[in-house]
CHARMM internal coordinates of N, CA and C (Angstrom, degrees):
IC EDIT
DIST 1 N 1 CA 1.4343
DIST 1 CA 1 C 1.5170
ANGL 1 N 1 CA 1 C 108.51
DIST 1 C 2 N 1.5523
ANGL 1 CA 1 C 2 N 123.35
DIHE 1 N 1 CA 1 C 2 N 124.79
DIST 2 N 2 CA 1.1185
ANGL 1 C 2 N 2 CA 128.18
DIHE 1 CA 1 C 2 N 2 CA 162.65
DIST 2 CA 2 C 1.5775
ANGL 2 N 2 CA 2 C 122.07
DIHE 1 C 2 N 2 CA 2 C -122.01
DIST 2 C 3 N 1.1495
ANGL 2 CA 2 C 3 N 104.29
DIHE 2 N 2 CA 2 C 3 N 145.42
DIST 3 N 3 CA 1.4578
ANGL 2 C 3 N 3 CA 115.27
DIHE 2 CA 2 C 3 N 3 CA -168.07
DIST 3 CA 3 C 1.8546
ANGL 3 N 3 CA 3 C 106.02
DIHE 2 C 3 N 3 CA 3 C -111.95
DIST 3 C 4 N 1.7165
ANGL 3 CA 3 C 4 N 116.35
DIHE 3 N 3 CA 3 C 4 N 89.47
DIST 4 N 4 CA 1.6151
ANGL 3 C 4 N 4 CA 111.06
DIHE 3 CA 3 C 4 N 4 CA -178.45
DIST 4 CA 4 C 1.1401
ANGL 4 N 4 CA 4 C 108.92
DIHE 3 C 4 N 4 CA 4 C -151.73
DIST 4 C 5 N 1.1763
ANGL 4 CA 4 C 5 N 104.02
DIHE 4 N 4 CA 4 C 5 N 154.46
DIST 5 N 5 CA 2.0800
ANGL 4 C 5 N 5 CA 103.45
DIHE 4 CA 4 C 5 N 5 CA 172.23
DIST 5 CA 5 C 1.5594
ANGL 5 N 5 CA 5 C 100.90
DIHE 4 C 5 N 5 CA 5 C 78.18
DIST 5 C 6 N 1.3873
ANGL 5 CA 5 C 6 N 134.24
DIHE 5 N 5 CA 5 C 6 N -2.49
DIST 6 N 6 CA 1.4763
ANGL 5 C 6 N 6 CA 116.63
DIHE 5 CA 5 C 6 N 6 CA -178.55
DIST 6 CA 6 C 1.6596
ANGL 6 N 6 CA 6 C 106.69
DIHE 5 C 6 N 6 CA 6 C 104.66
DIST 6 C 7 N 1.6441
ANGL 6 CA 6 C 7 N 117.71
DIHE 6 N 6 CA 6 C 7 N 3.82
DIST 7 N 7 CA 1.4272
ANGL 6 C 7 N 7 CA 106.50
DIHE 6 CA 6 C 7 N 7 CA 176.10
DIST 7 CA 7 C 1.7307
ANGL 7 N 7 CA 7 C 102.05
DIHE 6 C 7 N 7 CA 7 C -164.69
DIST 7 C 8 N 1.0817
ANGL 7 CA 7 C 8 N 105.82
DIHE 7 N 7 CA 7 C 8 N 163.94
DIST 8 N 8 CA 1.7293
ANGL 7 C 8 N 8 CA 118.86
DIHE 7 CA 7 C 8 N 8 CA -152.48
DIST 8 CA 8 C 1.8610
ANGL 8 N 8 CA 8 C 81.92
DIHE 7 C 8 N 8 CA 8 C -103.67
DIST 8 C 9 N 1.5338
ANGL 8 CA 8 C 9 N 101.80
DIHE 8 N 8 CA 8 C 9 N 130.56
DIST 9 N 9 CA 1.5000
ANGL 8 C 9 N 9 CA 108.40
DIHE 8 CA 8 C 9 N 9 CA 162.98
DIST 9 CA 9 C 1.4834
ANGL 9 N 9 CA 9 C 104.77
DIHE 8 C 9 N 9 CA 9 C -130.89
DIST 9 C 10 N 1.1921
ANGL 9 CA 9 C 10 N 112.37
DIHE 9 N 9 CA 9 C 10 N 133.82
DIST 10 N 10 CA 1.6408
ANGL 9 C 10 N 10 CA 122.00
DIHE 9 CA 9 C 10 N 10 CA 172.95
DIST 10 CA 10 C 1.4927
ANGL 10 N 10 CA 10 C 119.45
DIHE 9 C 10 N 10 CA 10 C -98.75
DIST 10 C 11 N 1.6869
ANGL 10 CA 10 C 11 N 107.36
DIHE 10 N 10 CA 10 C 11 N 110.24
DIST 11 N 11 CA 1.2258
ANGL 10 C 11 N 11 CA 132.87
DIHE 10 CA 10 C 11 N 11 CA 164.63
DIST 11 CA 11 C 1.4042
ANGL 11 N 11 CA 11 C 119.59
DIHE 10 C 11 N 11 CA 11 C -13.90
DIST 11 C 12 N 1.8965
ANGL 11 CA 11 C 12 N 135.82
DIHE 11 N 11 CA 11 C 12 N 36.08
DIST 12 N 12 CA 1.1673
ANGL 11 C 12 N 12 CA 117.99
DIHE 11 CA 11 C 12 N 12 CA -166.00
DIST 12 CA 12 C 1.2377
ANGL 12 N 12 CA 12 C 119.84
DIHE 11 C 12 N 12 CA 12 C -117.16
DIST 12 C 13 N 1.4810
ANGL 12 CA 12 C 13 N 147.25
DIHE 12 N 12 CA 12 C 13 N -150.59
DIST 13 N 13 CA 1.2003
ANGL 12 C 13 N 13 CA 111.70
DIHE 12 CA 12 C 13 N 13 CA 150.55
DIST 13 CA 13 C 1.7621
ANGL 13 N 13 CA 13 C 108.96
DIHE 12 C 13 N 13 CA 13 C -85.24
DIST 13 C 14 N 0.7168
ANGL 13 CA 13 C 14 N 120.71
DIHE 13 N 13 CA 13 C 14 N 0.81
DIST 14 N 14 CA 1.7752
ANGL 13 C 14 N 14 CA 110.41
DIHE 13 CA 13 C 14 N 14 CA -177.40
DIST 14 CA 14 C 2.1022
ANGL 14 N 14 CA 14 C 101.18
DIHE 13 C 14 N 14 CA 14 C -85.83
DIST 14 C 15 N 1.5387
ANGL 14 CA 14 C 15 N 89.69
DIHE 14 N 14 CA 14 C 15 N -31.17
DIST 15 N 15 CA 1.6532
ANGL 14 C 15 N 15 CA 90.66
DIHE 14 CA 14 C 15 N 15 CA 169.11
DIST 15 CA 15 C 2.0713
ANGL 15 N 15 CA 15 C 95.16
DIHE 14 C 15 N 15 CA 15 C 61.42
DIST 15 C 16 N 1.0732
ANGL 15 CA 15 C 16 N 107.07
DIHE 15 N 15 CA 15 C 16 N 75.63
DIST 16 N 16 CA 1.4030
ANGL 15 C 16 N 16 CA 124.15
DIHE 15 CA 15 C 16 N 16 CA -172.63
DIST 16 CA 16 C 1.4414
ANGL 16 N 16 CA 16 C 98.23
DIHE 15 C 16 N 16 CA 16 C -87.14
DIST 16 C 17 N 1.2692
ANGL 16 CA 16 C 17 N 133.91
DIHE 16 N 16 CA 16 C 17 N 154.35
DIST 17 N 17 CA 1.5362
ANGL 16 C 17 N 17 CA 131.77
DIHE 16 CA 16 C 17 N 17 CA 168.77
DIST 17 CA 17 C 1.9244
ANGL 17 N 17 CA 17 C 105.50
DIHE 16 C 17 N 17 CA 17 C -156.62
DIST 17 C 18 N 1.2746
ANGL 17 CA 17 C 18 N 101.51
DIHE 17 N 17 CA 17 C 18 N 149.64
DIST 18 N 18 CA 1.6026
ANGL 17 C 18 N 18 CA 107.83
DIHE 17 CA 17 C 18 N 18 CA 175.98
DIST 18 CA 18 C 1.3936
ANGL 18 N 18 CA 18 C 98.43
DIHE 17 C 18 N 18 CA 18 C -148.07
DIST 18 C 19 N 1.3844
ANGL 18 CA 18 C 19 N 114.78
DIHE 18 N 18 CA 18 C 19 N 144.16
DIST 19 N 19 CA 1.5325
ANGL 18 C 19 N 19 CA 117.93
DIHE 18 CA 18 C 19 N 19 CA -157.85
DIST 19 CA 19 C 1.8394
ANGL 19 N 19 CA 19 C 71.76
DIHE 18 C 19 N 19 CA 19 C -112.93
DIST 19 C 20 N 1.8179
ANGL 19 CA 19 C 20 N 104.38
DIHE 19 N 19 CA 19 C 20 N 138.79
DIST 20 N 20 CA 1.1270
ANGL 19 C 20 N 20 CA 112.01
DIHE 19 CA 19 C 20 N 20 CA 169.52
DIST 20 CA 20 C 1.3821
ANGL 20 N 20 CA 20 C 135.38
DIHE 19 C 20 N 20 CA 20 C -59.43
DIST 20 C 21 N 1.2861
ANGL 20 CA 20 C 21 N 111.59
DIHE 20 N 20 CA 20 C 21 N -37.15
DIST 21 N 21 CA 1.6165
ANGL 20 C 21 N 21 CA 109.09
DIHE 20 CA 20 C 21 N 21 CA 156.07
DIST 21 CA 21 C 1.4686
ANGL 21 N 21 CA 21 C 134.37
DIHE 20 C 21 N 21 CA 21 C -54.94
DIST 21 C 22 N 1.3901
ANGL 21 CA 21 C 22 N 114.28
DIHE 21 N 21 CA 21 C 22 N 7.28
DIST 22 N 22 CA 1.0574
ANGL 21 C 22 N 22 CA 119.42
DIHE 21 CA 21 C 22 N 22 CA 164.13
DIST 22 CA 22 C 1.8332
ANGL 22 N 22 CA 22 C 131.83
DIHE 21 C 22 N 22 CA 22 C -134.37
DIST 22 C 23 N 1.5547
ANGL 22 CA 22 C 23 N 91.39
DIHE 22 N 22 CA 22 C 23 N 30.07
DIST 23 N 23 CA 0.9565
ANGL 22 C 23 N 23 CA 122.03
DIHE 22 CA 22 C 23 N 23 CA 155.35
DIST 23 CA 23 C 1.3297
ANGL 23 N 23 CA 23 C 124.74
DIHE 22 C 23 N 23 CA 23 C -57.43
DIST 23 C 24 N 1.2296
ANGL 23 CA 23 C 24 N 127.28
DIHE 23 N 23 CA 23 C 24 N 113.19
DIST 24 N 24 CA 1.7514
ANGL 23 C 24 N 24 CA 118.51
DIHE 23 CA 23 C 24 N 24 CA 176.08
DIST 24 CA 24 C 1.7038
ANGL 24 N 24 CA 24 C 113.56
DIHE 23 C 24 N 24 CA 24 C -112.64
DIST 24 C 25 N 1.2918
ANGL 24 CA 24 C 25 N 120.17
DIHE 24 N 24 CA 24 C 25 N -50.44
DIST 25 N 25 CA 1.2307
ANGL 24 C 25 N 25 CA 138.47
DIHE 24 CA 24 C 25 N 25 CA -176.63
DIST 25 CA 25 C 2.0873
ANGL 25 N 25 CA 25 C 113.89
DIHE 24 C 25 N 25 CA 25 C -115.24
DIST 25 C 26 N 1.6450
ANGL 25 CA 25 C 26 N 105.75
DIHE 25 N 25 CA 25 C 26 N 136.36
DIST 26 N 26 CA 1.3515
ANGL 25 C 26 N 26 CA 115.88
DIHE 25 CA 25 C 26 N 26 CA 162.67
DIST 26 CA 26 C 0.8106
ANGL 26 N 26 CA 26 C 97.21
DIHE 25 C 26 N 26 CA 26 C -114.93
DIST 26 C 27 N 1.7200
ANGL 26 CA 26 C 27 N 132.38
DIHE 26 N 26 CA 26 C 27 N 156.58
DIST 27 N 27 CA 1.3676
ANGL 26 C 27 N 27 CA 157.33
DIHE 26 CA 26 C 27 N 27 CA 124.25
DIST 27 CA 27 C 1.5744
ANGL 27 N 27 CA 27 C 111.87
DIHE 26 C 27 N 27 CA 27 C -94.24
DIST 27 C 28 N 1.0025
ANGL 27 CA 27 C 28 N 100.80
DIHE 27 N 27 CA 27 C 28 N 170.71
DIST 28 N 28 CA 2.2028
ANGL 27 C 28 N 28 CA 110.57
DIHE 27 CA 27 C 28 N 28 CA -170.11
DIST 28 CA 28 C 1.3934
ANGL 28 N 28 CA 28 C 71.12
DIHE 27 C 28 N 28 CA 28 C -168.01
DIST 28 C 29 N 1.3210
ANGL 28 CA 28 C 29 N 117.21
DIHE 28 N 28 CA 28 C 29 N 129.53
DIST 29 N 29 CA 1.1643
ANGL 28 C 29 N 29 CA 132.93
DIHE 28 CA 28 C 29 N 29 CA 151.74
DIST 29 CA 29 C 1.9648
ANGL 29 N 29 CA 29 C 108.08
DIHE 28 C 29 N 29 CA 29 C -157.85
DIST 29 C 30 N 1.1182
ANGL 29 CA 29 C 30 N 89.98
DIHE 29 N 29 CA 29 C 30 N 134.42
DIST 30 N 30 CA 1.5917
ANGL 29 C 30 N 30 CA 106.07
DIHE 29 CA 29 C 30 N 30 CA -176.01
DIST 30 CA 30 C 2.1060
ANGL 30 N 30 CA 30 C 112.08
DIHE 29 C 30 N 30 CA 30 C 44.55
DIST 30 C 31 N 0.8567
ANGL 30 CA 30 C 31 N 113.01
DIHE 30 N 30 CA 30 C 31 N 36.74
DIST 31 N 31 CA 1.3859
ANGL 30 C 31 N 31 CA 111.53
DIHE 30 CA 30 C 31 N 31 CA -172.47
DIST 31 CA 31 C 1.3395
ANGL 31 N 31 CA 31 C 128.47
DIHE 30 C 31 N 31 CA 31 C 90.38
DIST 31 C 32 N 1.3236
ANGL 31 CA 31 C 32 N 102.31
DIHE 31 N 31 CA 31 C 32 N 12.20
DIST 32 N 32 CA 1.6807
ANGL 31 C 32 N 32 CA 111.97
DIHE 31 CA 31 C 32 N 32 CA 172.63
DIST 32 CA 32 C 1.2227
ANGL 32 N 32 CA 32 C 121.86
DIHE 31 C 32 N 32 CA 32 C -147.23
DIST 32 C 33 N 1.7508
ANGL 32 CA 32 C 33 N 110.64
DIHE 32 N 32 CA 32 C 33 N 128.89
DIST 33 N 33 CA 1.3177
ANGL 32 C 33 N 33 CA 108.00
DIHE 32 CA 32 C 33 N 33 CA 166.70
DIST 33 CA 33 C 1.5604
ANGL 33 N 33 CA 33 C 148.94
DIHE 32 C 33 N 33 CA 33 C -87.79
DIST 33 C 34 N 1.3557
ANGL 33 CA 33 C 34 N 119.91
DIHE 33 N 33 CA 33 C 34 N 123.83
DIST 34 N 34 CA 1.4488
ANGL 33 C 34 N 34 CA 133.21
DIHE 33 CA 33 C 34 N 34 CA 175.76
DIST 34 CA 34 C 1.3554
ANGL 34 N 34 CA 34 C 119.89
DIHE 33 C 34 N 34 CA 34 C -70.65
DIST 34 C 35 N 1.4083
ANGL 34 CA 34 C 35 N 129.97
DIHE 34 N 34 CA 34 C 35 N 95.27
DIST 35 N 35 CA 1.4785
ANGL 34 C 35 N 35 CA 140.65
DIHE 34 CA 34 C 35 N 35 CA -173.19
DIST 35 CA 35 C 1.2146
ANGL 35 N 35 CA 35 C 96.31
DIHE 34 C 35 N 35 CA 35 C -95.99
DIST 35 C 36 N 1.1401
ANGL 35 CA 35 C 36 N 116.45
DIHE 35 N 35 CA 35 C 36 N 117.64
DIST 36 N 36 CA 1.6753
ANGL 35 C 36 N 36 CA 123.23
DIHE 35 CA 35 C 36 N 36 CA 167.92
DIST 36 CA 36 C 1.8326
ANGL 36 N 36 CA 36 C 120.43
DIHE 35 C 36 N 36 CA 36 C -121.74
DIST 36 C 37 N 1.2412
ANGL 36 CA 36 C 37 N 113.62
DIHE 36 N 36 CA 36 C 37 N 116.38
DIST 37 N 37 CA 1.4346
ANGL 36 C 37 N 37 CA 124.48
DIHE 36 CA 36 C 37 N 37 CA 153.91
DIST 37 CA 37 C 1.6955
ANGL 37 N 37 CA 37 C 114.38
DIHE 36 C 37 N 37 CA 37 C -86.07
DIST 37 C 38 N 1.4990
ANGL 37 CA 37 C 38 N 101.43
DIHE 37 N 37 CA 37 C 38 N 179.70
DIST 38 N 38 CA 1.2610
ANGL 37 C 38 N 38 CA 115.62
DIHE 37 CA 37 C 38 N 38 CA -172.35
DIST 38 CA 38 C 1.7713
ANGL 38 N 38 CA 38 C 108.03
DIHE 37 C 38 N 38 CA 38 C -63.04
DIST 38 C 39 N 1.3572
ANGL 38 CA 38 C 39 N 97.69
DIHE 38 N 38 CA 38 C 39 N -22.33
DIST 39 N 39 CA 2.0259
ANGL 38 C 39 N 39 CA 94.54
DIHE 38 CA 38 C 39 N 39 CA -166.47
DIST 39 CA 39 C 1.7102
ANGL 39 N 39 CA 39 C 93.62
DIHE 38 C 39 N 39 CA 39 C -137.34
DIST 39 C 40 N 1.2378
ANGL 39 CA 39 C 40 N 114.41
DIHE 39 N 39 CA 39 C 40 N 3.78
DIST 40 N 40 CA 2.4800
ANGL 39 C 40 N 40 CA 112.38
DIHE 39 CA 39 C 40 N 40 CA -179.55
DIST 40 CA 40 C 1.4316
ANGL 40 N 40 CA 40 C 79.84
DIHE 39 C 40 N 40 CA 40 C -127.26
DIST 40 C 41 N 1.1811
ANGL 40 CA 40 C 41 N 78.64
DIHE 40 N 40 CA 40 C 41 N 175.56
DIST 41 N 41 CA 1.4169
ANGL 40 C 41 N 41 CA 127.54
DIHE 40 CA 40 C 41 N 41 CA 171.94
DIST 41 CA 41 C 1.8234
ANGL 41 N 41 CA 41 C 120.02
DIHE 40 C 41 N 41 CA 41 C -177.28
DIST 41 C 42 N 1.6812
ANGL 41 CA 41 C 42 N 102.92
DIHE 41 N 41 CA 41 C 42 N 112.35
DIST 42 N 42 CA 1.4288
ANGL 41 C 42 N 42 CA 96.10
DIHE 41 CA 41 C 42 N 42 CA -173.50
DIST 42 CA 42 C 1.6454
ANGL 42 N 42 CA 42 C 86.89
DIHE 41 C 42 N 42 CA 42 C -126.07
DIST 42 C 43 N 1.6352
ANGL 42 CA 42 C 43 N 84.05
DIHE 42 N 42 CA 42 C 43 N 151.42
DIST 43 N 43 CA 1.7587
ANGL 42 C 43 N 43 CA 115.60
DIHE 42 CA 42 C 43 N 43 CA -174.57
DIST 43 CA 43 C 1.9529
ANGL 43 N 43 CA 43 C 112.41
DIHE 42 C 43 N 43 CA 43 C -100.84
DIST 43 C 44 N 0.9297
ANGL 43 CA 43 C 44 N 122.93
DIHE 43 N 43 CA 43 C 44 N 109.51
DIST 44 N 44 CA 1.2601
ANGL 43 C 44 N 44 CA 134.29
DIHE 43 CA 43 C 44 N 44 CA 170.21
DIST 44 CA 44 C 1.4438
ANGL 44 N 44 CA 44 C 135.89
DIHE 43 C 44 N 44 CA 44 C -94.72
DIST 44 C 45 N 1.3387
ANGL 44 CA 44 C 45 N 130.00
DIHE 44 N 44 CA 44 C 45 N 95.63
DIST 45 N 45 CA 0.9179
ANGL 44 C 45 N 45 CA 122.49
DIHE 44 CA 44 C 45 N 45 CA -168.21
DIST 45 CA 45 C 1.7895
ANGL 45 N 45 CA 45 C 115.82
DIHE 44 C 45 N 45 CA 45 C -74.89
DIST 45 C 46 N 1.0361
ANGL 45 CA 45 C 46 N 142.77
DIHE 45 N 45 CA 45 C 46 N 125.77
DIST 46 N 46 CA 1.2482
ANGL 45 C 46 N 46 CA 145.38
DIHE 45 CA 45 C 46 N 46 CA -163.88
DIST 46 CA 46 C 2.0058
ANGL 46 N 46 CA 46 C 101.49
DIHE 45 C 46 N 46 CA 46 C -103.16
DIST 46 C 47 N 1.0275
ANGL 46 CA 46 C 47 N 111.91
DIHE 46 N 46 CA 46 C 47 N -0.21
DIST 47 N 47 CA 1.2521
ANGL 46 C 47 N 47 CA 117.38
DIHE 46 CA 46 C 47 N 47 CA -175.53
DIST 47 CA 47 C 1.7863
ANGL 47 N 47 CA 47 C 102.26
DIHE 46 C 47 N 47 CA 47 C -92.60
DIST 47 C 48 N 1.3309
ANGL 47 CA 47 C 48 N 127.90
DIHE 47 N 47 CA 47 C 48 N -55.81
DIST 48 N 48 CA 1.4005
ANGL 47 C 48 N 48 CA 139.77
DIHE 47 CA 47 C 48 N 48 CA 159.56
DIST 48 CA 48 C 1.1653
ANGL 48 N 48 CA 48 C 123.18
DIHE 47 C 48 N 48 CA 48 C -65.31
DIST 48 C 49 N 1.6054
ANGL 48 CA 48 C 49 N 131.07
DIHE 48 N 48 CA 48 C 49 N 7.01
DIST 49 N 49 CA 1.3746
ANGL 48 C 49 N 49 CA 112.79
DIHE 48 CA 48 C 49 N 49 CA -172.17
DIST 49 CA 49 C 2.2510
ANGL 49 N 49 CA 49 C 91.03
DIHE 48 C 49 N 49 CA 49 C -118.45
DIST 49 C 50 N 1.2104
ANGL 49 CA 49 C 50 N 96.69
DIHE 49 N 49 CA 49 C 50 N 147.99
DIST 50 N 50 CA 1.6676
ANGL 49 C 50 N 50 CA 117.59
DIHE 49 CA 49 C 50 N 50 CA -163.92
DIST 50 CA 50 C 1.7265
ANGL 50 N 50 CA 50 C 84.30
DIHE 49 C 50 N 50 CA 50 C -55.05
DIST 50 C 51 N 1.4864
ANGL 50 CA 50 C 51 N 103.91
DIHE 50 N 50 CA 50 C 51 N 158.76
DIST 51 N 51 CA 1.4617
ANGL 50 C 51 N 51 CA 92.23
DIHE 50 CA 50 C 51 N 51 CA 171.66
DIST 51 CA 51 C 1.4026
ANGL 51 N 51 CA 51 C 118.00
DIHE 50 C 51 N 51 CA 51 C -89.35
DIST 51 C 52 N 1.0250
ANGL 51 CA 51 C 52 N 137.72
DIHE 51 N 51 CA 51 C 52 N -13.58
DIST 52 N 52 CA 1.7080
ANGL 51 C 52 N 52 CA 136.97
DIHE 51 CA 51 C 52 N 52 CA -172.00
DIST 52 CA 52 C 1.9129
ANGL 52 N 52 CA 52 C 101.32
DIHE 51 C 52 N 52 CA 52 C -75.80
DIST 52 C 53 N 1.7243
ANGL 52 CA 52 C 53 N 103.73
DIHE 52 N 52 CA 52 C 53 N -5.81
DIST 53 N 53 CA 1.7620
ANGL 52 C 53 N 53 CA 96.38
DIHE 52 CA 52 C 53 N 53 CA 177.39
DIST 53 CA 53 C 1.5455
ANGL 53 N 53 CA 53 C 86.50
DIHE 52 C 53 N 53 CA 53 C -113.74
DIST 53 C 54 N 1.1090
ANGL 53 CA 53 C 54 N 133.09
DIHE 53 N 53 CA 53 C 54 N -38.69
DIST 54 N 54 CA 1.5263
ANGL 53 C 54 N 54 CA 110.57
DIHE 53 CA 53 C 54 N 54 CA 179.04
DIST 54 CA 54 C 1.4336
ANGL 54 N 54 CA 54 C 98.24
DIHE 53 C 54 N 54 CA 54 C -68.28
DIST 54 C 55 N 1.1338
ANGL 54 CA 54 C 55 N 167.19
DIHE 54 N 54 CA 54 C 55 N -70.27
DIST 55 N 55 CA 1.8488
ANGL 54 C 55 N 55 CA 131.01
DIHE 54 CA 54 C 55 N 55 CA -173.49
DIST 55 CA 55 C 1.2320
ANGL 55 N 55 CA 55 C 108.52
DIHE 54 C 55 N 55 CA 55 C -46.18
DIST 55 C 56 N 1.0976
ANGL 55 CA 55 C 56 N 146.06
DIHE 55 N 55 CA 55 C 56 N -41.61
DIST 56 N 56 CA 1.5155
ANGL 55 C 56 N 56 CA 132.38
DIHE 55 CA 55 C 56 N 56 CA 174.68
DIST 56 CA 56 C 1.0369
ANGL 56 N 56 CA 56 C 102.35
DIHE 55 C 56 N 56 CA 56 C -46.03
DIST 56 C 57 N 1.5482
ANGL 56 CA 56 C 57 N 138.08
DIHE 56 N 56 CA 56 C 57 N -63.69
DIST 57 N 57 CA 1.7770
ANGL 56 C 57 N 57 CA 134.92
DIHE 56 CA 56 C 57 N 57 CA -162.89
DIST 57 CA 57 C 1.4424
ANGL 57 N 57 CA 57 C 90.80
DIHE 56 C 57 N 57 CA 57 C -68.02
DIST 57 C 58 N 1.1910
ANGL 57 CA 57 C 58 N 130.05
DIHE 57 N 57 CA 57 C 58 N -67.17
DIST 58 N 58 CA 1.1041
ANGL 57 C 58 N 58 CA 126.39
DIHE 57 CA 57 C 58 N 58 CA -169.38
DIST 58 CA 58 C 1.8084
ANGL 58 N 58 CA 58 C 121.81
DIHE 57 C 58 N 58 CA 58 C -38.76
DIST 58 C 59 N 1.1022
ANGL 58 CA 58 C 59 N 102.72
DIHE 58 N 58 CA 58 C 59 N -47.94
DIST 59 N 59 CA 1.4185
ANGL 58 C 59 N 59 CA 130.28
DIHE 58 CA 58 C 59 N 59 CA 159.37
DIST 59 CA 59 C 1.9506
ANGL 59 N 59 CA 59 C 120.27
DIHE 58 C 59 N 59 CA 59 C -41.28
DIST 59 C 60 N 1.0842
ANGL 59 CA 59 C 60 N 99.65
DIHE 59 N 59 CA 59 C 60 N -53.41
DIST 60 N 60 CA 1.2376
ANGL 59 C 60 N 60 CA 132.38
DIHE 59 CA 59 C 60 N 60 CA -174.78
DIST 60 CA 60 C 1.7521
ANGL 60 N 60 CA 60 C 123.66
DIHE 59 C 60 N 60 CA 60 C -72.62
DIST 60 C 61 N 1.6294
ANGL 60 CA 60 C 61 N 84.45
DIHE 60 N 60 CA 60 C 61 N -32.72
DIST 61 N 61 CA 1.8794
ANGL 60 C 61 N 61 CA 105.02
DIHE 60 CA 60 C 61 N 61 CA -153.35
DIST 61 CA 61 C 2.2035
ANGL 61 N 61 CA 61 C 90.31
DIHE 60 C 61 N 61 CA 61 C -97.47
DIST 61 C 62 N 1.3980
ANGL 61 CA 61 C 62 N 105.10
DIHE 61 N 61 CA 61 C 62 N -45.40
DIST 62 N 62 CA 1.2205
ANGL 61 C 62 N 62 CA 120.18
DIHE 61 CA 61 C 62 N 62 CA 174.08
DIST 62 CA 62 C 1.7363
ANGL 62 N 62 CA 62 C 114.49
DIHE 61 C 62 N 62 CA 62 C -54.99
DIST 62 C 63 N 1.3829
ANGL 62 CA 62 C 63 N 122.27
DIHE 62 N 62 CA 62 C 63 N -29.88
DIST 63 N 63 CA 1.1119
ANGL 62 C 63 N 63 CA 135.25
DIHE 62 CA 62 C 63 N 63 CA -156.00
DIST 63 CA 63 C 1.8713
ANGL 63 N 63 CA 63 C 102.68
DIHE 62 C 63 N 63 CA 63 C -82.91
DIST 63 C 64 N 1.8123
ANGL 63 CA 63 C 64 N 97.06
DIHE 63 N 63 CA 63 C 64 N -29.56
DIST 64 N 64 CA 0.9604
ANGL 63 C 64 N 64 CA 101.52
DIHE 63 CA 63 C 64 N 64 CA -171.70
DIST 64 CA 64 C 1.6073
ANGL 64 N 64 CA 64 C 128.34
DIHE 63 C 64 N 64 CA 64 C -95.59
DIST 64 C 65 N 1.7161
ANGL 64 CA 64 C 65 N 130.87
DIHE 64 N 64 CA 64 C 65 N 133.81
DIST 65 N 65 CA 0.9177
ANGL 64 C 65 N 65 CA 133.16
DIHE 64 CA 64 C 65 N 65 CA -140.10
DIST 65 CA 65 C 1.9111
ANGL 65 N 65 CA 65 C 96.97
DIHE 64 C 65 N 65 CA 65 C -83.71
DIST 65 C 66 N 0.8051
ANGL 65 CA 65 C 66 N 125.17
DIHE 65 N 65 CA 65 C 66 N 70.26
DIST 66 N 66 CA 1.7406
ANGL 65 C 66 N 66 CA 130.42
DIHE 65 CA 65 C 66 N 66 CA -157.43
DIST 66 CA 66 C 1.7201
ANGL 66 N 66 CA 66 C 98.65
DIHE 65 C 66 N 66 CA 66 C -124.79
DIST 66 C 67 N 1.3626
ANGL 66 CA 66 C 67 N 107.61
DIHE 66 N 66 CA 66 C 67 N 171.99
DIST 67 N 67 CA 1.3168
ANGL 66 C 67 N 67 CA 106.66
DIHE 66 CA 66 C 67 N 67 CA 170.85
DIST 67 CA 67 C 1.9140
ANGL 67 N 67 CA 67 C 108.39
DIHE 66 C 67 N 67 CA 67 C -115.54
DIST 67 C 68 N 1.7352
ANGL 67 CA 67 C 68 N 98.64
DIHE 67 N 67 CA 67 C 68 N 131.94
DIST 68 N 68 CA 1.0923
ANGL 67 C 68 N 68 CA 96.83
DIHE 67 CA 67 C 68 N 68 CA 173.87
DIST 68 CA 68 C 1.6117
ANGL 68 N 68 CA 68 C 115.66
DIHE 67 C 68 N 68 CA 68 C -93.41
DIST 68 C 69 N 1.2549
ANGL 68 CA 68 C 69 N 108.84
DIHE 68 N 68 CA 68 C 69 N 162.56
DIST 69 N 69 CA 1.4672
ANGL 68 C 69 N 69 CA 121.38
DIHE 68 CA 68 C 69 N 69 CA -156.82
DIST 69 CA 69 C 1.6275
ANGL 69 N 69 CA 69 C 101.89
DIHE 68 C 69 N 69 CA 69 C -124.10
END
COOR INIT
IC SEED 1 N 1 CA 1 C
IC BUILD
């Protein structure tokens, strides 16, 4: 998971990305986060990611004026 340029891309092979301004909806459920726009949706596991990048998302995800779920 990387957090640059204004949107979170996850390290996978599909290499998923959502630019934060188009963020509408969070979910947290059981240790993972659900980022949802109008047409994505990317899944984050918070259990596998190093901790000095989960406070960044965390950091990042809070900042944003969205509704959590």
């Amino acid at each position: 998971m990387a957090l640059d340029k204004g949107g979170i891309k996850v390290n996978n092979l599909f290499g998923k990305e959502i630019k934060m301004t188009e963020i509408n909806q969070i979910e947290k459920y059981a240790g993972t986060y659900i980022i949802k726009t109008d047409t994505k949706k990317l899944s984050i596991d918070t259990h596998i990611i190093d901790k000095e990048s989960l406070i960044a998302l965390n950091a990042a995800l809070e900042n944003l004026n969205v509704a959590w779920v």
